[in-house]
C-alpha atoms as a printed R data frame, in Angstrom:
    type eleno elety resid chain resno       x       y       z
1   ATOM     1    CA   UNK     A     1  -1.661  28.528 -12.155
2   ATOM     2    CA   UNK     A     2  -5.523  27.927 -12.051
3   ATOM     3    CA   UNK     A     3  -6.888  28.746  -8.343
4   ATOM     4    CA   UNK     A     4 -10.128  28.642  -6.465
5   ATOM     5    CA   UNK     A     5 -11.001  32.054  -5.008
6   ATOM     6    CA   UNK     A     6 -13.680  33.360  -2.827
7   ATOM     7    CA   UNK     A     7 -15.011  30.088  -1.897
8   ATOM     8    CA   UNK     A     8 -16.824  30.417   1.800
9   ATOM     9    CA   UNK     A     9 -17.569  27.447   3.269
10  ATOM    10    CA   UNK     A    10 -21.437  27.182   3.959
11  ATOM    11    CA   UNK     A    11 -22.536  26.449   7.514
12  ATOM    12    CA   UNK     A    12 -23.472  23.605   6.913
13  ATOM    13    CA   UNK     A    13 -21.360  20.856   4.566
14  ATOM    14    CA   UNK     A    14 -23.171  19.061   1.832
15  ATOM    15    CA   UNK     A    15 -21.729  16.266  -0.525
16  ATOM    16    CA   UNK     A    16 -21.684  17.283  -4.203
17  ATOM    17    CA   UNK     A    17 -21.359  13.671  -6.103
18  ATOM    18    CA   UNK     A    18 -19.767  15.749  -8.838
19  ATOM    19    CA   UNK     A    19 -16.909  16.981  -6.756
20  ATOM    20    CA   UNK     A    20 -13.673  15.291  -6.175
21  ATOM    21    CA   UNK     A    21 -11.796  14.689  -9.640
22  ATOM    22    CA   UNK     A    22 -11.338  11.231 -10.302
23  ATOM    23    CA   UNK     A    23 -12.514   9.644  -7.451
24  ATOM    24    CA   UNK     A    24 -15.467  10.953  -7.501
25  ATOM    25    CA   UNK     A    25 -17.338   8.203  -8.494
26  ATOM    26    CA   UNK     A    26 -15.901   5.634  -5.734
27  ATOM    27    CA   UNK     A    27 -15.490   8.866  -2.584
28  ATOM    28    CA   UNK     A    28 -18.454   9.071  -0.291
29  ATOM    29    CA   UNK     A    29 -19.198  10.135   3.082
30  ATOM    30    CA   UNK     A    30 -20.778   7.350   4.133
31  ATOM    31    CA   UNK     A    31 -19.821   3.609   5.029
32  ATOM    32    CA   UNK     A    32 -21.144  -0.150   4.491
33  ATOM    33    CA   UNK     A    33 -22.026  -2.514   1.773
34  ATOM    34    CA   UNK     A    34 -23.316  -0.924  -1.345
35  ATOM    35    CA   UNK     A    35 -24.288  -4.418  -2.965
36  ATOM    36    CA   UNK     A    36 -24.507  -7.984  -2.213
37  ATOM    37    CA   UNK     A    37 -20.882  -9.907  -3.395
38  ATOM    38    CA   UNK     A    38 -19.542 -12.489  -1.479
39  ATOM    39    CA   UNK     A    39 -15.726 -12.927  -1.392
40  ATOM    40    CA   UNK     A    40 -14.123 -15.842  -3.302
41  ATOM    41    CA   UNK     A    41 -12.182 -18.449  -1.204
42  ATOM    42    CA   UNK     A    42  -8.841 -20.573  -2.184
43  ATOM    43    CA   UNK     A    43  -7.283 -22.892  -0.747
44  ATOM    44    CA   UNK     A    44  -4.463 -21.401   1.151
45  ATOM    45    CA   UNK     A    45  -4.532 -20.832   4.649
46  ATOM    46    CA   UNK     A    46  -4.193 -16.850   3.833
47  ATOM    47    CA   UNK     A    47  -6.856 -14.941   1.843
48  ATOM    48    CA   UNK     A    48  -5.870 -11.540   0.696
49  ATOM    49    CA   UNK     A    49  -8.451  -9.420  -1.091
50  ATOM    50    CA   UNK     A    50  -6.106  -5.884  -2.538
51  ATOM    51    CA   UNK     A    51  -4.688  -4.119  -5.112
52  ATOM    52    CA   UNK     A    52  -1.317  -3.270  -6.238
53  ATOM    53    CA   UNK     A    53  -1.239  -0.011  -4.551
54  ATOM    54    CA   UNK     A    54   1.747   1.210  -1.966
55  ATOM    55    CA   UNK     A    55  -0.594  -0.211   0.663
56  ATOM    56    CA   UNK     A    56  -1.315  -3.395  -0.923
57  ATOM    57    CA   UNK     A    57   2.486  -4.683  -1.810
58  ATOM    58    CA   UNK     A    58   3.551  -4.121   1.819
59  ATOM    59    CA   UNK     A    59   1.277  -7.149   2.386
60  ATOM    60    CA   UNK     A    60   2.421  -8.927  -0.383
61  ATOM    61    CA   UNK     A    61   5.934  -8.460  -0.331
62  ATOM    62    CA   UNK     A    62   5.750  -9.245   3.824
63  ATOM    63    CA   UNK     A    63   4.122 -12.610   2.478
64  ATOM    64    CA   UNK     A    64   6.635 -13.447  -0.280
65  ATOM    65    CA   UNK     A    65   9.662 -12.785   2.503
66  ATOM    66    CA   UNK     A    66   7.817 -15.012   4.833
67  ATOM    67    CA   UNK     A    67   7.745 -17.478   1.949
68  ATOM    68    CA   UNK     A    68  11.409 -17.321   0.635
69  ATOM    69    CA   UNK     A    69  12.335 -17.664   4.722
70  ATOM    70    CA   UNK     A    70  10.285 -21.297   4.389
71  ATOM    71    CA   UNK     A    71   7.591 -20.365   6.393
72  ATOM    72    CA   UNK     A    72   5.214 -22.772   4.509
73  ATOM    73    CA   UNK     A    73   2.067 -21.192   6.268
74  ATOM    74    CA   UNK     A    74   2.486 -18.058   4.298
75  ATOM    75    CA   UNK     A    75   0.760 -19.276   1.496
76  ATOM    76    CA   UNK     A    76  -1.835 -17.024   0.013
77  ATOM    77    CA   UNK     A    77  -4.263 -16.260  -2.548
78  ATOM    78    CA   UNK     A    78  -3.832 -12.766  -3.646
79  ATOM    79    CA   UNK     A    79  -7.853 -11.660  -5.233
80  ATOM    80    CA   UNK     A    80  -7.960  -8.393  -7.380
81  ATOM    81    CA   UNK     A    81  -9.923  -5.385  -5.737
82  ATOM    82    CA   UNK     A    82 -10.577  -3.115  -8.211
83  ATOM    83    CA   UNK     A    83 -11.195  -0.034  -6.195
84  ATOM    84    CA   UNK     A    84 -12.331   1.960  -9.234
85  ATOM    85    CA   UNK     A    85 -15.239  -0.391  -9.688
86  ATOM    86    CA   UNK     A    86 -16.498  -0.143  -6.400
87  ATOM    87    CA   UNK     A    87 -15.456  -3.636  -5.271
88  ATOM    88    CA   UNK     A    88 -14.560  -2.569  -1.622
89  ATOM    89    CA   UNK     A    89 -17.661  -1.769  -1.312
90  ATOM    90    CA   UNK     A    90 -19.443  -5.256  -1.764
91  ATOM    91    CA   UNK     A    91 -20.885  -6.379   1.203
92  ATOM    92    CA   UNK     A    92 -18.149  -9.484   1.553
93  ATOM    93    CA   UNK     A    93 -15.421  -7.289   1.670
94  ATOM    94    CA   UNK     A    94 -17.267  -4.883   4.324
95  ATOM    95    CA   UNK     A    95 -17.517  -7.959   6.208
96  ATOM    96    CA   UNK     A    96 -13.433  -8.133   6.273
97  ATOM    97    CA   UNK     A    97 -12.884  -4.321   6.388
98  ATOM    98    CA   UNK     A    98 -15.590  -2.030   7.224
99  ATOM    99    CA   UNK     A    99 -13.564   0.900   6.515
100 ATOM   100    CA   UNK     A   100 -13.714  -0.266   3.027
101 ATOM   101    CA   UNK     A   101  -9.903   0.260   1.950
102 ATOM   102    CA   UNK     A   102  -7.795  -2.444   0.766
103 ATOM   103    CA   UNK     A   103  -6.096  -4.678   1.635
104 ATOM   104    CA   UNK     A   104  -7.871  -7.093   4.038
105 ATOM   105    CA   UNK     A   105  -7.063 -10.521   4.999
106 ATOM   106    CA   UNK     A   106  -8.365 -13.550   6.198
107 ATOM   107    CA   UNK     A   107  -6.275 -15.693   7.721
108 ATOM   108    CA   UNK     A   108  -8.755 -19.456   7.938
109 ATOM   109    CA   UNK     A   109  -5.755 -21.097   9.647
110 ATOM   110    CA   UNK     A   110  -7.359 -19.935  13.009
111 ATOM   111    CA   UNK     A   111 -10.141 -21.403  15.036
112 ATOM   112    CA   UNK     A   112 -12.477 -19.511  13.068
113 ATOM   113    CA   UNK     A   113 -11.566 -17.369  10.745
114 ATOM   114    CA   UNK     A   114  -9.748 -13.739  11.704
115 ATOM   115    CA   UNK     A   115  -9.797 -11.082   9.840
116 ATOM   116    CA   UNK     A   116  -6.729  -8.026   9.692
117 ATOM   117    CA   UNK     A   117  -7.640  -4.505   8.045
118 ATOM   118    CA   UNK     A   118  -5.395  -1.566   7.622
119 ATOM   119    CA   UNK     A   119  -1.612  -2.203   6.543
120 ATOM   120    CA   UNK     A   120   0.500  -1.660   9.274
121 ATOM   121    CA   UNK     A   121  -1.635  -4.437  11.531
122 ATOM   122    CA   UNK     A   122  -1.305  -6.923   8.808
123 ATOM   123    CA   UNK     A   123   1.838  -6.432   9.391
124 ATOM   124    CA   UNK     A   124   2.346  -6.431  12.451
125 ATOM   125    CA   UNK     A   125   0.068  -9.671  13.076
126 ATOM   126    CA   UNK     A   126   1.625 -11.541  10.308
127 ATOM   127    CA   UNK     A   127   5.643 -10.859  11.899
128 ATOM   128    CA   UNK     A   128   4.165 -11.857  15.254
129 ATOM   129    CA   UNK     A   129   2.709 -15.166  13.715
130 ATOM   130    CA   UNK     A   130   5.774 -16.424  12.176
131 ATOM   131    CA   UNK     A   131   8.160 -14.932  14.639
132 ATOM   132    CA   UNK     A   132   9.927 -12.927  11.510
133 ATOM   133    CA   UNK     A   133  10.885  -9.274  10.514
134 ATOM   134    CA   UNK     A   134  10.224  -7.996  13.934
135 ATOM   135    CA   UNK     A   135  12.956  -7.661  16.307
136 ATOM   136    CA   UNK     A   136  12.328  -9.660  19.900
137 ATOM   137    CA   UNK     A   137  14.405  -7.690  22.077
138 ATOM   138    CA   UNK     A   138  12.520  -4.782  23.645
139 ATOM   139    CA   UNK     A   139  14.500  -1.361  22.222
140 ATOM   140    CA   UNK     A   140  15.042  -2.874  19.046
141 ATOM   141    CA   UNK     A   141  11.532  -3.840  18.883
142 ATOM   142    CA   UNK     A   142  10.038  -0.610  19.850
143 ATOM   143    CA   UNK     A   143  12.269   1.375  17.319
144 ATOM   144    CA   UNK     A   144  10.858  -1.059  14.325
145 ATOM   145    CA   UNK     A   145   7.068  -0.038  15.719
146 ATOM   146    CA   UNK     A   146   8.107   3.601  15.482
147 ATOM   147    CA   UNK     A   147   8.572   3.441  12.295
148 ATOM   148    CA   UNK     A   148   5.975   1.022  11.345
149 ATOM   149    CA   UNK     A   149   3.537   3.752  12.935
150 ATOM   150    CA   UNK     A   150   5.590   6.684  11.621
151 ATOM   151    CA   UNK     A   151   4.794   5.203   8.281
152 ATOM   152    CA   UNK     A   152   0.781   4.865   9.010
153 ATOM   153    CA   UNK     A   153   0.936   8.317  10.699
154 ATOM   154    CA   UNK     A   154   3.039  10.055   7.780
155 ATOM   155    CA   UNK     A   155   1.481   8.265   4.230
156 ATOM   156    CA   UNK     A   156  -1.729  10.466   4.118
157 ATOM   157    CA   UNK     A   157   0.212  13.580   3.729
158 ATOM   158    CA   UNK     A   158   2.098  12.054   0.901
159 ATOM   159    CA   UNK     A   159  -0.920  10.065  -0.941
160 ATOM   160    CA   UNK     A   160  -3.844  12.073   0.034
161 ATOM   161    CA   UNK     A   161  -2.263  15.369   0.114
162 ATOM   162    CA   UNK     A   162   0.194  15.600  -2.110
163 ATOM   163    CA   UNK     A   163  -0.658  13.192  -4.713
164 ATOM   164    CA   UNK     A   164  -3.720  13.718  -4.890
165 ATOM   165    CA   UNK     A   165  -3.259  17.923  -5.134
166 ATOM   166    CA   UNK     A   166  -0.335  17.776  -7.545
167 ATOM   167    CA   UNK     A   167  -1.561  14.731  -9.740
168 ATOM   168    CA   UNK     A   168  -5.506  13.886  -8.899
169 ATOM   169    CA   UNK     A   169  -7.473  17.366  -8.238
170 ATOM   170    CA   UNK     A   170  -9.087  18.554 -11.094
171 ATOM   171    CA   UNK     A   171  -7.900  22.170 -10.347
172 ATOM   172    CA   UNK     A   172  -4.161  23.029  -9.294
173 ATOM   173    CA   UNK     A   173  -4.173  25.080  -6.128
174 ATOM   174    CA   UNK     A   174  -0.624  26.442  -5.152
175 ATOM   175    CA   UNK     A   175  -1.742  26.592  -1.700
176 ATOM   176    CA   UNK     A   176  -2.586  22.955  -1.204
177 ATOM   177    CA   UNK     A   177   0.419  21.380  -3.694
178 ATOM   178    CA   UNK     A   178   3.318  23.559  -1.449
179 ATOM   179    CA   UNK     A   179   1.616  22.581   1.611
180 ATOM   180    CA   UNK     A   180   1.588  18.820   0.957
181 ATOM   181    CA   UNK     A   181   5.030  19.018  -0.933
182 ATOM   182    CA   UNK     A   182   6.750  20.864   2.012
183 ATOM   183    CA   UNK     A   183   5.769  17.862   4.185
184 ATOM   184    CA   UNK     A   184   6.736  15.439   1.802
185 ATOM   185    CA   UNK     A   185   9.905  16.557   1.686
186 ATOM   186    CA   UNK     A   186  10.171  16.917   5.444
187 ATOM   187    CA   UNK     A   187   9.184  13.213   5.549
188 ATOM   188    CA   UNK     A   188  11.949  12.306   3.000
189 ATOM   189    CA   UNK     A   189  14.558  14.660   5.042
190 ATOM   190    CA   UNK     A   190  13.128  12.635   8.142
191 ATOM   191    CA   UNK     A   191  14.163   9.270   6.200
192 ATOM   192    CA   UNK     A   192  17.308  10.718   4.904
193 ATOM   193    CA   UNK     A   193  18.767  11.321   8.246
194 ATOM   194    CA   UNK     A   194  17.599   8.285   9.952
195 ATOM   195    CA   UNK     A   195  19.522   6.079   6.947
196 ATOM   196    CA   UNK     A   196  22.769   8.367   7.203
197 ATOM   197    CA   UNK     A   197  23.335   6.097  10.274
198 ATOM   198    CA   UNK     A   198  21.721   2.695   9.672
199 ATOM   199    CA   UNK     A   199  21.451   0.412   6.913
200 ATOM   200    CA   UNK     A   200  17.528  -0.260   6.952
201 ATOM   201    CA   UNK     A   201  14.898   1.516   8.885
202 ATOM   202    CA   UNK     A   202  15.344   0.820  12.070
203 ATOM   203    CA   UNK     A   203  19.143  -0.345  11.942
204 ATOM   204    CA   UNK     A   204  21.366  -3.252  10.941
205 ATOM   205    CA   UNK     A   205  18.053  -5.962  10.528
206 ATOM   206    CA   UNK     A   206  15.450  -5.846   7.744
207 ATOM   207    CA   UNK     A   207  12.211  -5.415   9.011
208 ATOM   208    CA   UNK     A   208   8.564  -4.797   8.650
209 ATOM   209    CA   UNK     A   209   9.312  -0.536   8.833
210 ATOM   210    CA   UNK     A   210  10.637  -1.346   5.809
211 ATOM   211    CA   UNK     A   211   8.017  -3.422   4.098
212 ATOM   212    CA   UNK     A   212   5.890  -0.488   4.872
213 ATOM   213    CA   UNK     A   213   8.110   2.452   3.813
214 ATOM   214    CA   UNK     A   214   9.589   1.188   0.791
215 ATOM   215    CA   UNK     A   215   6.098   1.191  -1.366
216 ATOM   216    CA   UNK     A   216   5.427   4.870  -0.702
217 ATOM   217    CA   UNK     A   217   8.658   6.627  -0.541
218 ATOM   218    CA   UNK     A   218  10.988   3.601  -3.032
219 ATOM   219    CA   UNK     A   219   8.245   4.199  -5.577
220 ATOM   220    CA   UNK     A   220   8.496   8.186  -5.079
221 ATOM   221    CA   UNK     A   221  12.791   7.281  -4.921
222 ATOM   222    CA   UNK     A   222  12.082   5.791  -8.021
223 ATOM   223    CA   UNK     A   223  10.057   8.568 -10.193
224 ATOM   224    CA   UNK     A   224   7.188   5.504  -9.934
225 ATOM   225    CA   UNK     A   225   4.254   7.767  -7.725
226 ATOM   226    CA   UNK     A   226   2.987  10.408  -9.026
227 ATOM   227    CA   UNK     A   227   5.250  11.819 -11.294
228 ATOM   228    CA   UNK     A   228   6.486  14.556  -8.733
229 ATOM   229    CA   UNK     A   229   9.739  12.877  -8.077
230 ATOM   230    CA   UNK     A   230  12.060  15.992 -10.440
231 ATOM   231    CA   UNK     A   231   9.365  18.080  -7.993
232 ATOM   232    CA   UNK     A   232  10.271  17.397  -5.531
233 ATOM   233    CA   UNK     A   233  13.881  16.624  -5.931
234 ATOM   234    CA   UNK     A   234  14.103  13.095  -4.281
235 ATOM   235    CA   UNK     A   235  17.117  12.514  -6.110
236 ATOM   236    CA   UNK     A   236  19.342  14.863  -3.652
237 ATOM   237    CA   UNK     A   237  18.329  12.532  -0.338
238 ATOM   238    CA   UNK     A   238  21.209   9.979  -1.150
239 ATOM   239    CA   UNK     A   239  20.241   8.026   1.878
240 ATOM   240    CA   UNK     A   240  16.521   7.303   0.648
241 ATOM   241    CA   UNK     A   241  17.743   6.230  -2.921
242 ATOM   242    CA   UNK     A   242  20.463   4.064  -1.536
243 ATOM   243    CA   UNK     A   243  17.837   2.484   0.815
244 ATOM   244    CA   UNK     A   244  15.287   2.137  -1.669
245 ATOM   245    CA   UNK     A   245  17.532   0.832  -4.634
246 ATOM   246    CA   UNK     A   246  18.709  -2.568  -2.098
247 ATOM   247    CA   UNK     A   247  15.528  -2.998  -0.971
248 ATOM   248    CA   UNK     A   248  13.793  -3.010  -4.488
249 ATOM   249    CA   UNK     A   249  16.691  -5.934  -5.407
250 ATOM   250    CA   UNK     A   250  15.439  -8.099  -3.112
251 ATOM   251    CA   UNK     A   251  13.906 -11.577  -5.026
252 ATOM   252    CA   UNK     A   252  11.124 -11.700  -2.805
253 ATOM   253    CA   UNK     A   253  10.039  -7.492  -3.581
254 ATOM   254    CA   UNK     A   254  10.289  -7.824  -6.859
255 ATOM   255    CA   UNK     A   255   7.692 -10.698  -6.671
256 ATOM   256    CA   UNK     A   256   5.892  -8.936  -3.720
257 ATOM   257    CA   UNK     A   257   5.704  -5.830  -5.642
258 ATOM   258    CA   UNK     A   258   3.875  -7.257  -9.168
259 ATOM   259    CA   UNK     A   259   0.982  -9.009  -7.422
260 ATOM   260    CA   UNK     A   260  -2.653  -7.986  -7.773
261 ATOM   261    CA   UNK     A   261  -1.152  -4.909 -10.313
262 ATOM   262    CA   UNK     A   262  -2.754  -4.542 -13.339
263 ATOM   263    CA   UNK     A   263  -1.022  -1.587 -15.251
264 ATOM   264    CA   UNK     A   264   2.461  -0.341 -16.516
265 ATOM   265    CA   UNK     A   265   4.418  -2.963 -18.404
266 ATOM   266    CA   UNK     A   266   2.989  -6.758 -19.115
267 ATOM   267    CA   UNK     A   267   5.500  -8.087 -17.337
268 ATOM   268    CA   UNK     A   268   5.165  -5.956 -14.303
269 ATOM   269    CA   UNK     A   269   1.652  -7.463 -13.403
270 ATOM   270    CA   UNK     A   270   0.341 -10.169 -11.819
271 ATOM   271    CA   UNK     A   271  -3.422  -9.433 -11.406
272 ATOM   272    CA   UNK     A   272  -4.225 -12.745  -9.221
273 ATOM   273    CA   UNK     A   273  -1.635 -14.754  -7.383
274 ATOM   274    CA   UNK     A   274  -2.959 -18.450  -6.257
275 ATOM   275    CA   UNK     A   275   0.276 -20.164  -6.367
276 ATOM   276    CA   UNK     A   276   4.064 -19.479  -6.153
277 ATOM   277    CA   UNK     A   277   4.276 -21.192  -9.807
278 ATOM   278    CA   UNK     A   278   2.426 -18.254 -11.176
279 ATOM   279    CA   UNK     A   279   5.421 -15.854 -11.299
280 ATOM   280    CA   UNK     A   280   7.318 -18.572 -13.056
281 ATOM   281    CA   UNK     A   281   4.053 -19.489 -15.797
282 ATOM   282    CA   UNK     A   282   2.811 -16.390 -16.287
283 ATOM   283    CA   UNK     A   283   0.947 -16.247 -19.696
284 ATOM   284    CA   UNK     A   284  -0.774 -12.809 -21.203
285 ATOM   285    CA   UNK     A   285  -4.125 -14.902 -19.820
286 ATOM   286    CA   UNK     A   286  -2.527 -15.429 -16.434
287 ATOM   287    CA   UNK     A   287  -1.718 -12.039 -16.552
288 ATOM   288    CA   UNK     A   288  -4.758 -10.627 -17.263
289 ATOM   289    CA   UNK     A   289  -7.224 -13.105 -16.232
290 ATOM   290    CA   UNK     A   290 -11.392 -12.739 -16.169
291 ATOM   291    CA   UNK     A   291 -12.833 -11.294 -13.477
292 ATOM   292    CA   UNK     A   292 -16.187 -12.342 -12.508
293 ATOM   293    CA   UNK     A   293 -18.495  -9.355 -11.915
């Protein structure tokens, strides 16, 4: 296995725009706008500007629950960010998120319009909205935001560590891949044990710790992040796959979980979503449409 040696940090850190593997072209250490775009508008009450990244269907499958519950207000328009272009970096979606990470929405339904960045908040302000997926009675309640935060707290070590040192660096370094997949695994053991004595997350209900667990450790349940699932033997934490395989079945996931992806299979992709008809009328064009530049 390929290693660094002898590297010595200098006293001083400079940025090498040739470093970082293959996000090197969209990493920098710097925020704000990078170019003029404005962000398109539809006409639901809900904007969301993502991508079909573990981040981005926790928003999207949140919505599409709301929506199968009847909550008519949950309507959206789902807009592609295409992260590897640069888009989070146009100065409309700075405007929404200046941390520049997807997703970010709008909700216009307000007074003036109020914007949500990172996840877990969307989230969070979405199941306070429509009084759903969030339980009301205080220990209950505080449990659910555990987890939600447990999830916010513990992704990094799973997507920036280890998937990005066992699947993204452009050298293998033993060091960093067994320090990132010993946490990982801790993290799944953490899950494992917490589902030996509840049916969801955090107990008998179905809740938003579960909208934001599923997409990070169901896709690594399911051999779908990363590749490292025989790795890491996810497979032996029964609990997780159990878990994962009931919440993946639910109608409003597997709609949730399609939206604003465009790769894998044809029929796993829904690159824009404007209107609930377009899971049901989904043509290779609606599946792929143009994106203006």
């Amino acid at each position: 296995m390929s290693e660094e040696n002898g590297y010595v940090p200098p006293k001083v850190w400079t940025w090498n725009r040739n470093a970082g593997g293959k996000f090197a072209n969209i990493n920098r250490p710097v925020a704000g706008p990078t170019h003029e775009k404005e962000l398109p508008v539809g006409r639901h009450p809900l904007q969301l500007y993502s991508l079909g990244t573990p981040n981005g269907i926790k928003v999207t499958v949140m919505l599409e629950e709301l929506l199968a519950l009847g909550h008519s207000g949950a309507e959206y328009d789902a807009w592609l960010v295409n992260i590897l272009e640069g888009d989070q970096f146009g100065s409309g979606f700075v405007a929404a998120n200046p941390n520049s990470k997807i997703p970010a929405l709008v909700d216009r339904s307000t007074p003036t319009p109020t914007r949500v960045f990172e996840s877990g908040a969307i989230l969070l302000y979405l199941a306070e909205k429509f009084g759903a997926f969030l339980p009301t009675e205080p220990t209950l309640r505080g449990e659910c935001l555990s987890w939600l935060f447990w999830q916010m707290a513990s992704t990094p070590y799973l997507g920036g560590g280890f998937g990005h040192f066992y699947a993204y660096a452009p050298t293998k370094i033993e060091y960093a891949i067994d320090r990132f997949a010993m946490e990982t695994k801790r993290q799944l053991d953490v899950l494992n044990r917490q589902l030996a004595g509840t049916r969801f997350i955090a107990g008998a209900d179905y809740t938003i710790a579960d909208m934001a667990i599923w997409p990070w450790y169901g896709a690594l349940a399911d051999g779908l992040l990363y590749g490292g699932g025989e790795f890491l033997d996810v497979q032996s934490y029964t609990n997780v796959i159990r878990w994962s395989a009931e919440i993946g079945a639910r109608p409003a996931v597997k709609r949730g979980r399609i939206v604003n992806v465009r790769w894998g299979k044809p029929e796993e992709q829904l690159i824009e979503r404007h209107d609930a008809s377009d899971f049901e009328l989904r043509t290779q064009d609606k599946l792929a449409p143009k994106i203006s530049s």
